[in-house]
C-alpha positions, -999 to +999 in steps of 0.1 A: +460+729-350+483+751-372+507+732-386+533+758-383+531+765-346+565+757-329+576+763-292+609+763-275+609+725-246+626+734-217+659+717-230+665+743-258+647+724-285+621+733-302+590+714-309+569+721-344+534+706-343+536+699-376+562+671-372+535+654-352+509+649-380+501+615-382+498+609-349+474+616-319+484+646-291+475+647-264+484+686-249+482+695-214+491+729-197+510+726-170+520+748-140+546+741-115+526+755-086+491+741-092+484+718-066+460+704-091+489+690-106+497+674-080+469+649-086+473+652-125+511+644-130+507+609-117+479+600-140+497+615-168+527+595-167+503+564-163+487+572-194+522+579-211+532+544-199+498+530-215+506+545-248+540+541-251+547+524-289+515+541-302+515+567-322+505+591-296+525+619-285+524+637-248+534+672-247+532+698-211+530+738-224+538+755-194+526+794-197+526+806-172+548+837-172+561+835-134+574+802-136+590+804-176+600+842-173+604+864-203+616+850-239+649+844-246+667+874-268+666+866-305+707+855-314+702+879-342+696+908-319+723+931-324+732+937-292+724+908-275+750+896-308+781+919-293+775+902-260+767+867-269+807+869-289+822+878-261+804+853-239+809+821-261+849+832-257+850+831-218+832+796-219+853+781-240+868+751-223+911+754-230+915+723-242+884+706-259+868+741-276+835+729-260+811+753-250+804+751-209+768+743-199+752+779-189+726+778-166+691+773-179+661+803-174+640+771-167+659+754-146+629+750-117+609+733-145+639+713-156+639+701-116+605+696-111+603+671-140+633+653-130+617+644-098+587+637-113+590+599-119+582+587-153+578+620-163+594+615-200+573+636-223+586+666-240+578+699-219+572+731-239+571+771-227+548+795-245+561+826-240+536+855-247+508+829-243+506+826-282+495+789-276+472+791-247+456+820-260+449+795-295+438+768-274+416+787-249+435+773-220+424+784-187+439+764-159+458+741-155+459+712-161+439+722-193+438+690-214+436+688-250+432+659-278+439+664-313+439+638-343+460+630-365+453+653-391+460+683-367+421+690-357+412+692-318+386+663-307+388+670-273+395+700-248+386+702-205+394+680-179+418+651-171+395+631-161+362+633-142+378+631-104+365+667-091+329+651-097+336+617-083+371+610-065+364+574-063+361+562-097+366+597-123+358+592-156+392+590-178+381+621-207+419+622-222+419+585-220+386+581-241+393+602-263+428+589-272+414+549-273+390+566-297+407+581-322+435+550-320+405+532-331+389+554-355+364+562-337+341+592-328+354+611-296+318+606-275+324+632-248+344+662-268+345+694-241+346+689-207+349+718-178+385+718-166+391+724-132+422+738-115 
């Protein structure tokens, strides 16, 4: 994994991967409107509870360009500059100079993960589909594990529950335990469904 990939989280940060050397990732593309992830969400923020004080990081890429929209203008556009002055006067607040909170382009995605309970890992949009194009993401949820030196271990599935409901085999999870361990991944590429 590039080191010097970096994507806008729906919050207006913006996340580099190569502030998360070190430690294991665990990537998952996410779409608002999968009812795949309907299933997967839960099981994610179980596995984000299991890991919590590890040095393993969660992170949800959303691409898909319906649900994200187009890129933000760059500040340094010249026109979008004019306009930007003249908006950053009309929401100044009189009395404390503090800019008002505008409205965010991902405010649907800021929602759904609100009401998502124990949904507490950083969520990302990849505008242009720079990243999922890199990763080979397909569907979502597309699930990816890379190590702590930045190279990917694993890459498909969740877990194994669209071949056996009752008790799916956990791919992110083994792969994760693994590397924590310093081990080999066993099972690296699954197919993904969704």
């Amino acid at each position: 994994m590039p080191a010097d990939i970096a994507l806008p989280t729906i919050d207006g940060k913006t996340r580099s991967f190569g502030d998360l050397r070190g430690k294991v990732v665990f990537v998952h593309f996410w779409s608002i409107t999968c009812p795949w992830e309907k299933y997967a969400e839960p099981v994610i923020v179980e596995l984000e509870k299991a890991y919590k004080g590890k040095p393993v990081v969660v992170l949800a890429i959303n691409s898909n360009q319906n649900e994200i929209g187009p890129a933000p203008k760059p500040a340094n556009d010249e026109e979008s500059g004019k306009e930007q002055d003249n908006k950053d006067e009309d929401e100044q607040d009189g009395d404390a100079g503090e800019k008002k909170q505008k409205p965010s382009q991902y405010a649907k995605l800021i929602a759904h993960v609100k009401k998502t309970e124990g949904f507490d890992h950083e969520a990302l949009v990849d505008h242009g589909n720079t990243v999922s194009t890199l990763f080979g993401a397909r569907t979502t949820p597309h699930c990816f594990v890379i190590d702590a030196k930045g190279v990917l271990r694993y890459a498909g599935a969740l877990d194994g529950y669209a071949q056996d409901k009752k008790n799916p085999e956990a791919y992110v999870k083994n792969a994760i335990d693994a590397l924590l361990a310093g081990k080999d991944v066993e099972t690296t590429t699954t197919r993904p469904y969704g």
